[in-house]
N, C-alpha and C positions, 0 to 999 in steps of 0.2 A: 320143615319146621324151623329150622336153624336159618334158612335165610329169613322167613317170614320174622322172626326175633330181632336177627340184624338190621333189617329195613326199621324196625320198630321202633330199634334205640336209636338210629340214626334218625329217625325223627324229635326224637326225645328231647337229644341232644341238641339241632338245629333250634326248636321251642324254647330251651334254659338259655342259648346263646342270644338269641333275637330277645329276650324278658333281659337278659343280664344288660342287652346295648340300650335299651332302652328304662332300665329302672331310673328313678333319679339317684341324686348323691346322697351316699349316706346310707343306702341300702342295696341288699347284693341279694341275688334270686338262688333260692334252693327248691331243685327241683325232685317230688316224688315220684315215685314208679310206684303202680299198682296193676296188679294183674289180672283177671278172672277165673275162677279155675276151669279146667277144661270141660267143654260141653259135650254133648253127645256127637255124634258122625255127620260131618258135613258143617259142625261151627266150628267160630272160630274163637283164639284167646285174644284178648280185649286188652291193650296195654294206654293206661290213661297219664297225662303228665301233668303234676299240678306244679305251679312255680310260686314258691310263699316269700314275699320280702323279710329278709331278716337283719332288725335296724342295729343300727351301731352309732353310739356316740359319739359328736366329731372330736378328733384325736387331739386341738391345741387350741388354745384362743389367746386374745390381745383385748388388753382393757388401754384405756386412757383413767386415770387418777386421780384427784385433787384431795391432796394430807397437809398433813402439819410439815411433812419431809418439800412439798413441792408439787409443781403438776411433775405427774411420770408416765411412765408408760410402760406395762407390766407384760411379758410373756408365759403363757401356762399351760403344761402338758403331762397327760395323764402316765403313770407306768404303774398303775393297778386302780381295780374297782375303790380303794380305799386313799392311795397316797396320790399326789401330783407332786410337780417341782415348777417352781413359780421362779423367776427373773425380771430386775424390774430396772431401771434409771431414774431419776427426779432430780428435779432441778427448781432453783427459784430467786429468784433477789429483787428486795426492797429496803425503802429506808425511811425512816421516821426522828423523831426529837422526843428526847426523855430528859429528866432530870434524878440525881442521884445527889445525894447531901448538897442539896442546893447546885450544885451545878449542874449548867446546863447543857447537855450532850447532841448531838448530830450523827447519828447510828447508819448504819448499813448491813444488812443479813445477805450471806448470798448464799444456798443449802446446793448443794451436788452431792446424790450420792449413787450408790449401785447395792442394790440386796440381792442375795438371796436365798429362798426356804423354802420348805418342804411342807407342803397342805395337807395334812389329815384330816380324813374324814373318820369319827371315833362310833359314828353310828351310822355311814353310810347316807347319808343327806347332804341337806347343804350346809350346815353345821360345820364349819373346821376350824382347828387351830394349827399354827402356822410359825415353829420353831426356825430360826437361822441364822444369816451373818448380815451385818452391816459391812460388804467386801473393801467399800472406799466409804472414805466419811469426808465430805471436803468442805462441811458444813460447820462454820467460821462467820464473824463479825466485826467490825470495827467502828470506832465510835472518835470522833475530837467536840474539845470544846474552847470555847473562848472566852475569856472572862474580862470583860469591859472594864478600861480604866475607872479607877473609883467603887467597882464593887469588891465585895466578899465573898470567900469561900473560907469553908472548915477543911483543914487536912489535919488528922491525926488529933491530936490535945490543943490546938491553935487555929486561930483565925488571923486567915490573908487579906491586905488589899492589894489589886491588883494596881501596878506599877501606869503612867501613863506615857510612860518611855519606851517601855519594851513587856506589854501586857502578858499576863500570866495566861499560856494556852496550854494543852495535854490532849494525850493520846492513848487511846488504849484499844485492847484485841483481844479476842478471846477462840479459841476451837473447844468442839466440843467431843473431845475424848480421841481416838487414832482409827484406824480401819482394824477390820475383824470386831468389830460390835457385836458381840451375839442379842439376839432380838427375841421375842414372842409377840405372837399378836393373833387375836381370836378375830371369827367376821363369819357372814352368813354368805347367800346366792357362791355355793361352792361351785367353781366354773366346771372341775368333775361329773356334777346331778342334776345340773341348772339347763333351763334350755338354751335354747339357740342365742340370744340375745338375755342380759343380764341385768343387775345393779350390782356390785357385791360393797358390802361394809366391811367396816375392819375396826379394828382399836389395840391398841396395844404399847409396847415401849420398844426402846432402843437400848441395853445397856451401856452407855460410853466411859461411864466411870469420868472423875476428877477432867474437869476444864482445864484447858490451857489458857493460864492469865499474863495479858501485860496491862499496867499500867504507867507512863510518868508522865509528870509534869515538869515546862520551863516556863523561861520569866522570868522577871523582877517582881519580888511586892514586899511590904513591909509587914511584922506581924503587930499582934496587941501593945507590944513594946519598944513599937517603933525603928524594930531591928530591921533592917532591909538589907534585902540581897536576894541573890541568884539561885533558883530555887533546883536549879541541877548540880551546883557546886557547893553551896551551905549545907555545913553538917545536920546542922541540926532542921533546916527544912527537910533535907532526905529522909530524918527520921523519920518526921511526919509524915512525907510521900509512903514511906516504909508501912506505915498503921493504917493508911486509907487503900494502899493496896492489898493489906491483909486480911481486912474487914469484907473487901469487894471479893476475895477468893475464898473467905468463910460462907458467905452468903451462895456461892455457885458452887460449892461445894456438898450444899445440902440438896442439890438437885444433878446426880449423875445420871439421869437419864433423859434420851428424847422422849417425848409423848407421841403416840400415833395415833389421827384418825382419821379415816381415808374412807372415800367415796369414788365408784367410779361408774362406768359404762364398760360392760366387756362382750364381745361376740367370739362365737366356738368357731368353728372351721375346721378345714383337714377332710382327711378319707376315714376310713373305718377306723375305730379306734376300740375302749371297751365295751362289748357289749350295756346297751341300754337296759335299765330295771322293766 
């Protein structure tokens, strides 16, 4: 009786092994024993092996991105049915022409940053919000302008023309707030509950608090009153440079934060991870 047992489960066991080499990824074979109970004289017991795949969610995925932060490239992996931890980079620069009290500017944005946060899921879905850091903020701007002999600009309580000797040009910069941002930001297709392949959304802000501003201007140019001179070393143009850079960091100061909206493409991967709903 005892070897016919042993021969039994040794069979059992070769069954769960040969199911386990051959399941695919992502699922792993459990096998049952059942027995029969004992027959009358001359049978025999009956040992049956059933092998059941039992799935598992792949344990990390990788999204590509496109936000207001930049394209990035996010990493995501689960440490319970509820939470993950997301890690991300983005990057971007472009440049365009704006105009601000008439003058006319020549901009350049270049965004580098590095997040990262913690995904809750609050109902278990794909629902999550997604508290954390902005760890680098390297996301910064700068802008010159030129102001053609013979034109105008307003600085401060005064209007310039620009010199045709040594024309009136400026420069300015700005960052927007330092690293350690703390952030929030809500979004759907939680890469946690989501399948194999994704969308996920997002929205949210960046807290950076208070811009870092430069602005001056140089040049010659004369004002209203025919005063001409050097508008890095005259007293009283400096004022004026003084009120038109004070006006540009009232104005950036009502917006201390980034805005976030991100779209991306994300696929899961990995070996077992939490069990699947």
């Amino acid at each position: 009786m005892k070897l016919r047992f042993l021969l039994c489960s040794l069979i059992v066991l070769g069954t769960s092994l040969a199911a386990a080499a051959q399941a695919p990824n992502g699922t792993a074979p459990v096998a049952n024993l059942a027995s029969s109970a004992p027959g009358a004289e001359g049978s025999s017991n009956v040992y049956r092996a059933t092998v059941r795949p039992a799935r598992y969610a792949p344990k990390s995925a990788i999204a590509i991105t496109a936000s207001t932060l930049g394209v990035g490239l996010e990493i995501s992996t689960p440490v319970g049915r509820y939470v993950g931890l997301r890690a991300g980079g983005h990057g971007l620069a472009f440049g365009g022409d704006f105009t601000s009290s008439d003058i006319p500017f020549t901009a350049r944005l270049n965004e580098t940053s590095a997040t990262f946060q913690v995904d809750v899921s609050p109902f278990g879905g794909r629902f999550r919000i997604s508290p954390g850091l902005m760890v680098y903020n390297g996301i910064h701007a700068s802008a010159r302008a030129f102001i053609a002999p013979g034109e105008k600009i307003d600085l401060g309580s005064a209007t310039y023309t620009s010199s045709a000797t040594a024309p009136i040009h400026a420069d300015s910069s700005f960052h927007f707030g330092g690293n350690f941002s703390p952030m929030l930001t809500m979004g759907w297709s939680n890469l946690l509950h989501s399948s194999r392949f994704a969308i996920p959304l997002e929205f949210g802000a960046v807290f950076t608090g208070k811009p870092k501003f430069v602005l001056n201007f140089a040049g010659f140019a004369c004002d209203q009153n025919n005063h001409c001179a050097n508008l890095e070393t005259d007293a009283e143009a400096q004022r004026n440079v003084d009120d038109e850079r004070a006006t540009w960091q009232d104005n950036l100061n009502k917006v201390p934060i980034i805005p976030i909206v991100s779209i991306g493409f994300a696929y899961r991967f990995g070996g077992m991870g939490i069990l699947a709903r």
